[in-house]
C-alpha positions in Angstrom: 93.3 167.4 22.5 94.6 164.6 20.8 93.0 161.5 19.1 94.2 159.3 22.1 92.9 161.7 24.7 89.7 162.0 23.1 89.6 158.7 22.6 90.0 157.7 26.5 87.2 160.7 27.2 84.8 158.8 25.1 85.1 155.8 25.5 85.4 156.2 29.4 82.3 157.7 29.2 80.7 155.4 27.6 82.4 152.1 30.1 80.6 153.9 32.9 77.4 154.5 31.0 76.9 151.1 30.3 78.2 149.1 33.8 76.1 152.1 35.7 73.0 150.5 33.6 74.2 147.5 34.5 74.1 148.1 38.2 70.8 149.9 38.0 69.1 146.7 36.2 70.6 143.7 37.8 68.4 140.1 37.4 66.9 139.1 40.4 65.3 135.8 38.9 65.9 133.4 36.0 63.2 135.0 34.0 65.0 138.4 34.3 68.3 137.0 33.6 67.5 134.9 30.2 64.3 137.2 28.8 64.7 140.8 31.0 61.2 139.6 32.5 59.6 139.8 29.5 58.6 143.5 29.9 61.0 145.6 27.4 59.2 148.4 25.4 58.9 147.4 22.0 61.3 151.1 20.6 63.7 150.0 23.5 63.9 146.5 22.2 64.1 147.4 18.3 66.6 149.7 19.6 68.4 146.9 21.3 67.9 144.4 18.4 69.6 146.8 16.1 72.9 146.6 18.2 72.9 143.4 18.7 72.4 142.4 15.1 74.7 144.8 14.1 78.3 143.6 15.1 81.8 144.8 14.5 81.4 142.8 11.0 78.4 145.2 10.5 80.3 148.6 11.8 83.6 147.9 10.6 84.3 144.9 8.3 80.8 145.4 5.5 82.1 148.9 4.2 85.5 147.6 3.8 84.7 144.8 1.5 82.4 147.0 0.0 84.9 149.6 -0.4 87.7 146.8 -1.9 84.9 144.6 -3.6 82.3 147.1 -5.2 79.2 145.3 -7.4 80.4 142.0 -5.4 80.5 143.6 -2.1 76.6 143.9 -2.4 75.9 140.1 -1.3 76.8 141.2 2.0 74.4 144.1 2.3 71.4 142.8 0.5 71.9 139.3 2.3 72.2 140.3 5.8 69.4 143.0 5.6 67.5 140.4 3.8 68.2 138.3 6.4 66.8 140.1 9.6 63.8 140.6 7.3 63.3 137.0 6.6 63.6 136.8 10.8 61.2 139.6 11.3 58.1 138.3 8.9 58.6 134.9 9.1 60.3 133.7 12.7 59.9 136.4 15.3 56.1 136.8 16.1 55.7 132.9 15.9 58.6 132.1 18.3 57.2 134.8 20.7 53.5 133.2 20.5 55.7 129.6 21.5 56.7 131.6 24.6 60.1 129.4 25.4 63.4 130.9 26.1 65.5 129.6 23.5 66.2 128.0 20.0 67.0 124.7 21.6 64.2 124.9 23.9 61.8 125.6 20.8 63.5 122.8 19.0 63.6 120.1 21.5 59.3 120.8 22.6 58.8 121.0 19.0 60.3 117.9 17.9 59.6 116.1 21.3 63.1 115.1 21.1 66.2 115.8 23.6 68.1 114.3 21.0 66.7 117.3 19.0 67.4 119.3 22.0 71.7 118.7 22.1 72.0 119.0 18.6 70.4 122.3 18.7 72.5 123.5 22.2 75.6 122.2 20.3 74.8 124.2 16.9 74.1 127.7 19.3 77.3 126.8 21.0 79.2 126.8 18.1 77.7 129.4 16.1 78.0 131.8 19.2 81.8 130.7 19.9 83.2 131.4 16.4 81.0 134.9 16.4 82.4 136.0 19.6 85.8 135.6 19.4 86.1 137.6 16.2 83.7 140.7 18.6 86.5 140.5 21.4 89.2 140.5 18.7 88.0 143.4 16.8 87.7 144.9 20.2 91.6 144.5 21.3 92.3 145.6 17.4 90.8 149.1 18.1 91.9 149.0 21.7 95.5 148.9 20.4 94.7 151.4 17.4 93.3 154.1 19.3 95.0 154.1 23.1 98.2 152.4 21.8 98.2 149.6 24.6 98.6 145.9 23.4 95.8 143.5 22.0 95.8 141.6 24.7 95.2 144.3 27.0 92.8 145.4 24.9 91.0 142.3 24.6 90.9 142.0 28.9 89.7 144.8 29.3 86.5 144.4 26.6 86.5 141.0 29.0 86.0 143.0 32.0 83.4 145.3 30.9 81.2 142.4 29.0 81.6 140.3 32.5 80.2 143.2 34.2 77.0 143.7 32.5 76.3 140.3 31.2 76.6 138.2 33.8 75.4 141.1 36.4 72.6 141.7 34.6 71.6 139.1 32.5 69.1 140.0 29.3 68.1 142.5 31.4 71.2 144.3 32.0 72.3 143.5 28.2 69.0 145.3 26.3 69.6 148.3 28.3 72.9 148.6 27.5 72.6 147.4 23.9 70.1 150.4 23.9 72.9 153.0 24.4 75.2 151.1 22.7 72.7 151.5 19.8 72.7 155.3 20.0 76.6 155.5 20.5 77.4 153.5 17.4 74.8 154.9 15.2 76.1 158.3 16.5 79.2 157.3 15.7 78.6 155.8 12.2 76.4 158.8 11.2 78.4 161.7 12.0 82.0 161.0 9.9 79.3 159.7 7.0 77.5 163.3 7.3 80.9 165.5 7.2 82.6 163.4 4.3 79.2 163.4 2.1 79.2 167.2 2.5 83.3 167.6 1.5 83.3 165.1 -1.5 79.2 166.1 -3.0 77.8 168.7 -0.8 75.1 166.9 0.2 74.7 166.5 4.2 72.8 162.9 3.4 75.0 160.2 2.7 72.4 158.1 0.7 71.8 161.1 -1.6 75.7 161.8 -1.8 76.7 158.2 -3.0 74.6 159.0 -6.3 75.3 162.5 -6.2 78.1 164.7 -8.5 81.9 165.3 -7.2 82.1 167.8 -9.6 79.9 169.0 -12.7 78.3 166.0 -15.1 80.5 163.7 -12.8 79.3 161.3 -10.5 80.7 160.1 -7.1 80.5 156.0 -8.7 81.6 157.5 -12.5 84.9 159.1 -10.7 85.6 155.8 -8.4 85.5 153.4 -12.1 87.7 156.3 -13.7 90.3 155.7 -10.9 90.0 152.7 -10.8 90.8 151.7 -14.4 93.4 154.2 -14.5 95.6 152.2 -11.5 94.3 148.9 -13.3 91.5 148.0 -11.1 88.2 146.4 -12.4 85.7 149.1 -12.2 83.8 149.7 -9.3 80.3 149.3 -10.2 81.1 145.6 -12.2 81.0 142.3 -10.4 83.1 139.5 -11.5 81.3 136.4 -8.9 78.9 134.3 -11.2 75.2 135.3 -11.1 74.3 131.7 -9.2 77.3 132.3 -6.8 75.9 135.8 -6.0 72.1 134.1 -5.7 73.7 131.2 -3.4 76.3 133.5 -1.5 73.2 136.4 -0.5 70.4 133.3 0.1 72.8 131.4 2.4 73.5 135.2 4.5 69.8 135.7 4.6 68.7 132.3 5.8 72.1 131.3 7.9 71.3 134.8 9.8 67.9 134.8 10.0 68.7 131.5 12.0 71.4 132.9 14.6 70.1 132.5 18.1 71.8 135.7 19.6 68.8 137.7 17.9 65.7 135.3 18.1 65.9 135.4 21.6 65.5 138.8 22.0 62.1 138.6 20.7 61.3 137.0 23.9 61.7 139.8 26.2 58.4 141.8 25.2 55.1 141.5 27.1 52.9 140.5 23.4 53.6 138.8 20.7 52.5 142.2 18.9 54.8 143.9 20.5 57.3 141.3 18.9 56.1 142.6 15.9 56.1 146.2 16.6 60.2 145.9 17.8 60.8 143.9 14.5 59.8 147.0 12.5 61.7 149.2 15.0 64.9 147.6 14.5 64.4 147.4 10.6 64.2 150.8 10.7 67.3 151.1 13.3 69.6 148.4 10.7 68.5 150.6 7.8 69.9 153.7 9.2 73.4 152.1 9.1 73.1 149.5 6.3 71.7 152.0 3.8 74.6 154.4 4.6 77.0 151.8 4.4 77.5 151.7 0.6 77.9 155.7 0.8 80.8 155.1 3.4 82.9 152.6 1.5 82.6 154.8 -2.0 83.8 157.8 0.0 86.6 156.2 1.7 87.5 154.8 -1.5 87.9 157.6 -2.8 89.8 158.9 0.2 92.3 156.6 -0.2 93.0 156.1 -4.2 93.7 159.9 -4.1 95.4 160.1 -1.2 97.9 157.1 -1.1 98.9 157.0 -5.1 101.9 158.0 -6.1 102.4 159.4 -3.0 106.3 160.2 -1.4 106.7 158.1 2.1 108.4 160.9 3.7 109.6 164.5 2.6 112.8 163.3 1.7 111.6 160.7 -0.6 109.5 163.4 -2.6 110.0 165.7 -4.9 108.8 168.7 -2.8 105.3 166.9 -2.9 103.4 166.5 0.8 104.4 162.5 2.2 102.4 160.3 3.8 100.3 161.5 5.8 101.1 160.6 10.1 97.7 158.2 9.7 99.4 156.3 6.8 102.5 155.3 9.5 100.1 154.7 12.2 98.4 152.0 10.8 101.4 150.6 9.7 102.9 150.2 13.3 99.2 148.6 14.0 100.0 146.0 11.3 97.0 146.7 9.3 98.7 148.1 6.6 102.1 147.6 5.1 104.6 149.3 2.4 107.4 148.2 0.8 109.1 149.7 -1.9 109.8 147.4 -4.8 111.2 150.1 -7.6 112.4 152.2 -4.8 111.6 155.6 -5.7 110.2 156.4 -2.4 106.9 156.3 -3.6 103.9 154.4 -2.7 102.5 152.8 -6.1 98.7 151.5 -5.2 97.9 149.5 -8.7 96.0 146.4 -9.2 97.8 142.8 -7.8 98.8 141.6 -4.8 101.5 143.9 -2.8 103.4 140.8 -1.5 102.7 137.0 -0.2 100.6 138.5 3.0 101.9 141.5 4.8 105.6 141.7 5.4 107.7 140.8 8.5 110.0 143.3 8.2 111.9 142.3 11.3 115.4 142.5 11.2 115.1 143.9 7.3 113.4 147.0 8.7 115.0 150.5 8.8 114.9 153.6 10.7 111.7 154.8 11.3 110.0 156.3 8.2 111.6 153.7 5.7 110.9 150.7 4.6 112.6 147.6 2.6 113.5 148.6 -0.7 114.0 146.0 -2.8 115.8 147.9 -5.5 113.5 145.8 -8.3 112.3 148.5 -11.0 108.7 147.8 -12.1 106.2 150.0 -14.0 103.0 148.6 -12.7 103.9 146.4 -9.6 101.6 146.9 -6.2 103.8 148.0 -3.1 100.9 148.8 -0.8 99.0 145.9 1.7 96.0 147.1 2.9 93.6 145.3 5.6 89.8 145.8 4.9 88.9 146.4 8.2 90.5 149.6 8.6 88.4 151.7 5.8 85.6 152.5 8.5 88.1 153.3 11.5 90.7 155.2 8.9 88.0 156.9 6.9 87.7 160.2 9.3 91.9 160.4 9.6 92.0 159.9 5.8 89.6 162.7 5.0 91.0 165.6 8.1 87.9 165.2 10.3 88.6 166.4 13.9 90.1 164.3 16.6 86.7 164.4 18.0 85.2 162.1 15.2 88.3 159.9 14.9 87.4 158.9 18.8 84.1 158.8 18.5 84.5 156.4 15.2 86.3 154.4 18.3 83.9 154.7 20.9 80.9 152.7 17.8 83.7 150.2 16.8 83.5 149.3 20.5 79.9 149.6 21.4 78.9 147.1 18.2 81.8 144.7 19.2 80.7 144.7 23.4 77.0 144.6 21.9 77.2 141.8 20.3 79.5 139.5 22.3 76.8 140.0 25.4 74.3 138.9 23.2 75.9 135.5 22.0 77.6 135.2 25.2 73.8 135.0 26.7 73.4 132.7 24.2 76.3 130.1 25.6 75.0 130.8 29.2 71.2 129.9 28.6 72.7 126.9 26.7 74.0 125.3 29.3 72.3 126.5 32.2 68.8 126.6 31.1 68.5 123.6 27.5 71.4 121.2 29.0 70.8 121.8 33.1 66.9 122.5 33.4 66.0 120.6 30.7 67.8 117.6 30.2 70.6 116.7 33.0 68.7 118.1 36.2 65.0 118.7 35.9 64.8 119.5 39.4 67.5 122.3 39.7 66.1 125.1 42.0 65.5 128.6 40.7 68.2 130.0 42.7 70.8 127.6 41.6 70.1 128.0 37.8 70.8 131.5 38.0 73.8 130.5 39.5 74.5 128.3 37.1 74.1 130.4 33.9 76.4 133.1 35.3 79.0 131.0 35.8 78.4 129.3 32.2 78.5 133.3 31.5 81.8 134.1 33.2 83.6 130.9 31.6 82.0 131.7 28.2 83.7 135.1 28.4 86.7 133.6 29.8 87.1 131.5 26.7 86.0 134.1 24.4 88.7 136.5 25.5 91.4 133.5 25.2 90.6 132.8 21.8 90.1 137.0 21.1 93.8 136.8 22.5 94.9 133.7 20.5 93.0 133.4 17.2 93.5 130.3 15.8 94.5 131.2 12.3 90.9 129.9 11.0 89.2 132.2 12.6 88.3 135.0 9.4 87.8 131.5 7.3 85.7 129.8 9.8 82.9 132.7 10.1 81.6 131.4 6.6 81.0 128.0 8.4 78.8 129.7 11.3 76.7 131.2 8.6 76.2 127.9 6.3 75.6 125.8 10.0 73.3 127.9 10.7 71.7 127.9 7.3 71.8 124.3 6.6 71.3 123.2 10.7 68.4 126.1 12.4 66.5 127.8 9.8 64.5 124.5 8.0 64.5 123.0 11.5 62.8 126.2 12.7 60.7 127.3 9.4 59.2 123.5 9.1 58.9 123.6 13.0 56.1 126.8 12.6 54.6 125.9 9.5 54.4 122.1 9.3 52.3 120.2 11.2 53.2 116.8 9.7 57.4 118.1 10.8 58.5 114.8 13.2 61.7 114.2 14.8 63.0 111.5 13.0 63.1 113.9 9.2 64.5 117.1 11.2 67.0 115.7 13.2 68.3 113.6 10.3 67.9 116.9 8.0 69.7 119.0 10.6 72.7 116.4 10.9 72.5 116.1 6.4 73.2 120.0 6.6 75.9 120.6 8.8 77.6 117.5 7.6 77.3 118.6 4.3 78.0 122.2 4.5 80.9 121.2 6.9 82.5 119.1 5.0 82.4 121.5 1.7 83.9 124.3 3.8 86.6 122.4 5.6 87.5 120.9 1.9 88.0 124.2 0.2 88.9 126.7 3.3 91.4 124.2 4.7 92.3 121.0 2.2 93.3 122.6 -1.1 90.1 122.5 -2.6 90.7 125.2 -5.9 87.7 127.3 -7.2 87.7 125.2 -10.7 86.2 122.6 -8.2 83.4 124.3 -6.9 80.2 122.5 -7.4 78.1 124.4 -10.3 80.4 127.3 -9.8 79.2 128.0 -6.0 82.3 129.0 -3.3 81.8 127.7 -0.2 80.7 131.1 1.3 77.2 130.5 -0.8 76.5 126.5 0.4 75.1 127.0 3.0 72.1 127.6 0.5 72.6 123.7 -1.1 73.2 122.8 2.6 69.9 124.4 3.4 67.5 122.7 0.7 69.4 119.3 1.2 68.1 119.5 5.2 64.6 120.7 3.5 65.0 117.2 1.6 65.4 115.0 4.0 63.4 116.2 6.8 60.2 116.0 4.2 61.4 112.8 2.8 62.6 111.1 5.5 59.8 111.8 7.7 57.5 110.4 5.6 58.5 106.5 6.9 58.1 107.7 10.0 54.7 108.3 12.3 53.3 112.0 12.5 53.9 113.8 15.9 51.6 113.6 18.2 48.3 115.0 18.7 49.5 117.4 21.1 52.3 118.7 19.5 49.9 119.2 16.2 48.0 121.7 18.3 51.1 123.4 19.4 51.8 124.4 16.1 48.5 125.0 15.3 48.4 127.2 18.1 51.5 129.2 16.9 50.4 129.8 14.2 46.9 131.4 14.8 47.2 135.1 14.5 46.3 136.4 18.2 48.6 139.0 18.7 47.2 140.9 21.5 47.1 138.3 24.4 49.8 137.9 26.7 52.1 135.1 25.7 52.3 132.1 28.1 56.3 132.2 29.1 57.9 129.9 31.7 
């Protein structure tokens, strides 16, 4: 069969798998829809954790930039593993013991503030908004890869689906699903990493074959610097970000994700707060399984690519009796993610160090029959002619190496499941927002049972609504602005939370002051360099505004400890709460309403 046929066999199989869990585990109550009635098994939960944490940028985007970035490419590994560990040993158990359903909800008790309480529902908001929209975009991007129908289709029908289980089903129907979403995209991650380790080292682990030999005395990482000096390239294995940008750049991943609300919560659908603990260390070990294979993934596909691609004829009639391009080369070129044109025109693709052109080309009106290109009759030596988009190393890597069409669909069917994952789980996120923080707890006390459940799936169903709109319409921020979730949520939830557990003497006056310092801050430094011309020679001790969120972080540290000090204690009662968090009971059932 085909890659398209496949591909509609797989992932159709997997639709119905996950609205027929769906069905089968529908909310009946609020406590069902927001925390899956606090009764998931810890395995199922870590399993459930994993693909939640693990997103489209997790399946598709972090081997890319690893592949393209080498040595610098780390920060993104090391901080967002980092990261869920930070959330595991120092947020999850405690936030479970508090027994409240969300971030704002443990902010606004905490710091016996509603005040407290809308900054936080704003911050989740905002943090879940810019997240999701890239989830249902990468979703209409492999939608129009793989079954050739347009993005915007694409994007509807990722829509439909997420509507189905997530406001169906609540948390309840989302951990089940996000369980065998878990297993599909690990499945599906695994596999192509397994067959290309074996063909490039012959080793069937992909850890072991990313330090293993390619051929006698010659190592997988020693053969990527070789090609890559010889096409001009800085070599693989060497960074070229400053050692404080790297420090700033992983501690603002680790802290700004270790305060997204999309994966605290689910620490609240277990019975204990030791089984909190228990799914922390199951997901761990379910994030390891793809993050430590990632690295192995972008080296291979590197590879892949530098040997396939350079110096390469376009077509048969362009060669010199050499095999063209091969038909995945074109593909991806009529999907926009990559682009040719042919500046000496030799009819050969020349991949070499610099920029191909000023982003990719239109062609437009200047493009040719099919299987050409613009040839700009401009003879260089050493001039780039090839565009390639990051994003399609992980999808292209099984077409690149020859794997069946199987794997090619099944690479599909993982893209999809960490993409649907996620967007349920920051969708939830929105829905408990408003229905449960800004309803319940601030505009109408008094709201029945019956019509908050109401309420939070129809704050669902509009969040997917505007998720989808803006997965349709990107506003051409959107790749920039996903650097400002993670510094907000650096600089804004993880000191307000952290001081929150471990700091008695925490009022409302420091953290809401400290939360505001950050995000105004962190905002403004972002919005200065990503939007207002800011060059790198004016970054502040050499940090880019990816890392600021770390400076944003300590400056909300600095004046929630300062600050507070002029400013009474809070009270008694709340002192004992946090006491109470923090003593280490972890067998008794949890107090959750």
């Amino acid at each position: 069969m085909s890659v398209q046929h496949w591909t509609f066999l797989i992932v159709g199989l997997t639709f119905a798998l996950y609205i027929g869990i769906a069905i089968w585990s529908r909310a009946a109550s609020t406590k069902d829809f927001y925390v899956a009635g606090g009764g998931v098994s810890p395995l199922a939960n870590g399993m459930a954790t994993g693909a939640d944490w693990m997103s489209a940028a997790s399946f598709i985007s972090m081997a890319g930039l690893i592949s393209f970035m080498g040595y610098d490419g780390s920060v993104y590994l090391m901080g967002w593993t980092g990261g869920y560990v930070l959330l595991a040993l120092l947020l999850a158990p405690y936030l479970r013991k508090f027994g409240k359903f969300t971030v704002p909800d443990f902010v606004g008790d905490r710091y016996y503030s509603q005040t407290a309480r809308l900054v936080a529902v704003v911050c989740a908001i905002f943090i879940s908004f810019t997240y999701v929209a890239g989830q249902m975009r990468g979703v209409g991007v492999v939608f129009s890869r793989f079954l050739e129908v347009d993005i915007t289709v694409g994007v509807l029908i990722g829509m439909a689906v997420v509507f189905f289980y997530a406001v169906l089903g609540g948390m309840k129907g989302i951990t089940y699903t996000q369980v065998a979403q878990y297993v599909v995209l690990i499945f599906a991650y695994m596999v192509p990493a397994i067959f290309i380790s074996l063909m490039v080292t012959d080793s069937p682990i992909p850890q072991l074959g990313f330090g293993g030999e390619v051929a006698p005395g010659v190592s997988l990482l020693a053969k990527l610097d070789g090609l890559h000096a010889e096409l001009g390239f800085a070599a693989y294995t060497d960074g070229s970000k400053s050692m404080i940008d790297v420090f700033c750049i992983t501690m603002a991943l680790m802290v700004g994700t270790a305060g997204l609300p999309h994966v605290i919560i689910r620490f609240y659908t277990v019975p204990r707060v030791r089984d909190a603990r228990l799914s922390a260390g199951y997901a761990l070990l379910c994030i390891a399984l793809l993050y430590t294979t990632a690295p192995a993934v972008a080296a291979f596909a590197r590879v892949n690519l530098l040997e396939t691609v350079s110096e390469t004829p376009y077509s048969a009639a362009a060669g010199d009796g050499a095999a063209a391009m091969p038909e995945w080369f074109k593909r991806y070129e009529d999907s926009g993610l990559l682009a040719w044109v042919d500046k000496n025109g030799d009819g050969k693709v020349q991949y070499v160090a610099g920029a191909a052109f000023a982003g990719k080309p239109d062609f437009g009106d200047g493009r040719g029959p099919v299987g050409q290109r613009m040839v700009l009759n401009t003879p260089t030596e050493n001039e780039n002619e090839l565009y390639v988009d990051r994003d399609i190393m992980v999808l292209a890597n099984p077409e690149i190496a020859g794997l069946p069409n199987w794997i090619i669909a099944l690479v599909a069917a993982g893209a999809l499941a960490a993409a649907l994952s996620t967007a349920a789980g920051l969708l939830l996120v929105v829905s408990t927002a408003v229905s449960h923080d800004l309803l319940k707890r601030t505009l109408m006390p008094a709201i029945s049972e019956k019509n908050e459940l109401r309420a939070a799936r129809i704050a669902a169903a509009c969040a997917v609504g505007i998720a989808g709109y803006f997965g349709i319409n990107p506003p051409g921020f959107v790749a920039q602005v996903v650097a400002f979730a993670f510094g907000l949520a650096a600089s804004t939830f993880f000191p307000a939370i952290i001081l929150g557990i471990f700091s008695k003497r925490a009022n409302r006056e420091g953290v809401v002051a400290g939360m505001l310092a950050g995000l105004l801050f962190t905002g403004g430094y972002i919005v200065y360099f990503k939007f207002l011309g800011g060059t790198p020679d004016q970054w502040w001790f050499g940090v880019s505004p990816e890392g600021i969120g770390t400076f944003g972080m300590l400056l909300n540290f600095a004046v929630a400890l300062g600050l507070g000090r002029f400013f009474p204690p809070p009270p008694m009662g709340v002192q004992m709460m946090v006491e109470e968090i923090r003593v280490p009971r972890g067998a008794g059932e949890a107090h959750t309403h």
